[in-house]
C-alpha positions in Angstrom: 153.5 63.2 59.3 155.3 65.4 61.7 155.1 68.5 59.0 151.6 68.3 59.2 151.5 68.2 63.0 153.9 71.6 63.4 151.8 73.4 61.2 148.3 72.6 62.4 150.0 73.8 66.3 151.7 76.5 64.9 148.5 77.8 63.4 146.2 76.7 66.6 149.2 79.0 68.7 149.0 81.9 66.3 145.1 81.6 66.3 145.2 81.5 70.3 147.7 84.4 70.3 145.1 86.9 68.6 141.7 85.5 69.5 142.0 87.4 72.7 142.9 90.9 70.7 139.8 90.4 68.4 137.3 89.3 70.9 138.1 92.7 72.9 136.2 95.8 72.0 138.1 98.5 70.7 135.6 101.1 72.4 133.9 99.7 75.4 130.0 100.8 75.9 130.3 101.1 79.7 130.7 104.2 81.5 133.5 103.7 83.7 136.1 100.6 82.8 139.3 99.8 83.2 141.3 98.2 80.3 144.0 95.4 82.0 146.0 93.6 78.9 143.3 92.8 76.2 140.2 92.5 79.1 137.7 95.0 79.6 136.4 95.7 83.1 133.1 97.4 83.4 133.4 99.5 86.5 130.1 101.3 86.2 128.4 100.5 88.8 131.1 99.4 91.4 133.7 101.8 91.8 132.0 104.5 89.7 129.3 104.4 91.7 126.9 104.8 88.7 123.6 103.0 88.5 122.3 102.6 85.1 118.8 101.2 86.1 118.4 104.5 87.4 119.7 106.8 84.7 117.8 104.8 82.5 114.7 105.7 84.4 115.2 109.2 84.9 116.1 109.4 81.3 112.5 108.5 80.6 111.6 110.9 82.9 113.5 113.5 81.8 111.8 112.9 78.2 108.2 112.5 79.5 108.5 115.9 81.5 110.1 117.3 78.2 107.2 116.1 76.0 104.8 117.3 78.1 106.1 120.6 78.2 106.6 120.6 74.5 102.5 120.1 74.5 102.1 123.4 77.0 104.6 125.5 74.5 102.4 124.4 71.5 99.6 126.4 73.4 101.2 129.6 74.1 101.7 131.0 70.8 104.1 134.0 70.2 106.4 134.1 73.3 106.1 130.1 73.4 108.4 130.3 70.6 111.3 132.3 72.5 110.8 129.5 75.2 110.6 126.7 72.6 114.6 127.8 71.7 115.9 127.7 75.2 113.9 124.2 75.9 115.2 123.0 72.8 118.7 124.6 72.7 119.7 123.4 77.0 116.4 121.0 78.3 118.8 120.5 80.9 118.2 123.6 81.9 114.5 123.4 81.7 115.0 119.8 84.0 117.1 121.6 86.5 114.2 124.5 87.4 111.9 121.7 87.5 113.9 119.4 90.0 114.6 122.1 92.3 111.0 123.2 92.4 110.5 119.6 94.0 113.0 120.0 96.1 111.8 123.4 97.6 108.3 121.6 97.7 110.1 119.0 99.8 111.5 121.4 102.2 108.4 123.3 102.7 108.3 126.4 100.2 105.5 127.3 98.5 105.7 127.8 94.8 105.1 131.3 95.0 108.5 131.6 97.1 110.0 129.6 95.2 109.2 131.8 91.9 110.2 134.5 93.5 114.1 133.2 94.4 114.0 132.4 90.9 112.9 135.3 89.7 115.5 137.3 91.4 118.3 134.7 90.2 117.3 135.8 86.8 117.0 139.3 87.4 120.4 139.3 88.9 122.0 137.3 86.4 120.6 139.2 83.9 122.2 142.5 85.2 125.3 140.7 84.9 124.8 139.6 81.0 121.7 140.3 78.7 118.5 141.5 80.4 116.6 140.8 77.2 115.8 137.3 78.6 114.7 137.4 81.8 111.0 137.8 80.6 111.5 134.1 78.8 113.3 132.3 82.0 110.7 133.6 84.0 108.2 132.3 81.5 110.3 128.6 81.3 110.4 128.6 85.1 106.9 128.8 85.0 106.1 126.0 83.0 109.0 123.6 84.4 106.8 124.7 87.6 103.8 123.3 86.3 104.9 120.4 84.9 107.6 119.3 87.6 105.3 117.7 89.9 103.5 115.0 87.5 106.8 113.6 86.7 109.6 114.3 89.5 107.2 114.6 92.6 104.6 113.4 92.4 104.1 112.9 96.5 104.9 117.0 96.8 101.9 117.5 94.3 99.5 115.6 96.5 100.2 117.5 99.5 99.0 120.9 97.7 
């Protein structure tokens, strides 16, 4: 009677002992954590200070704008192509033109001044590396321009 009784807690210790090592993924799907024994500590949003509700949005965003710029390059034809490469080779490029449009909206520039800073970024930077391009990011600017205030502001499009 007493054989049975050290085996069943010696397997209920064992058991106990790894339980803990199994329930705890081996890659965490959080952002920021901290790993403390066998726990996981999701530190996303506290100390990393990242909201996912909010990336989660703009990701949506960021795919809408993209989409709907796809459509406009499907319209342009030859050069649309040479665009098409850069949207689909660095879109975060593409995003970035287009979310500091809204932001020069919001601080009072007009488009038109705010194509020509861009264009003379890209004229500058391309006398530093290939000035093959320029044509293109002027063309991508462009569009991002167009597009921008449907989907990151919309209040500045209102205004004009």
């Amino acid at each position: 009677m007493l054989k049975p009784l050290i085996s069943a807690s010696l397997l209920l210790s064992v058991l106990t002992s790894i339980a803990p090592a199994l329930a705890a993924p081996s890659s965490p799907d959080y952002t920021c954590y901290m790993k403390v024994g066998n726990r996981v500590i999701d530190l996303t949003s506290s100390v990393c200070g990242f909201d996912t509700q909010k990336a989660a949005k703009d990701s949506k965003k960021n795919a809408a704008f993209l989409a709907e710029v796809q459509k406009l390059l499907k319209s342009y034809g030859g050069s649309g192509s040479r665009v098409s490469r850069i949207v689909e080779n660095n879109p975060e490029q593409l995003i970035n033109v287009a979310q500091n449009f809204c932001q020069a909206l919001e601080a009072g520039k007009s488009e038109s001044e705010f194509m020509e800073i861009k264009y003379r970024e890209m004229v500058e930077s391309a006398q530093q590396n290939d000035g093959a391009q320029t044509e293109v990011l002027v063309e991508m600017a462009s569009m991002a321009v167009q597009v921008a205030p449907k989907h990151y502001c919309p209040q500045s499009a209102q205004k004009s």
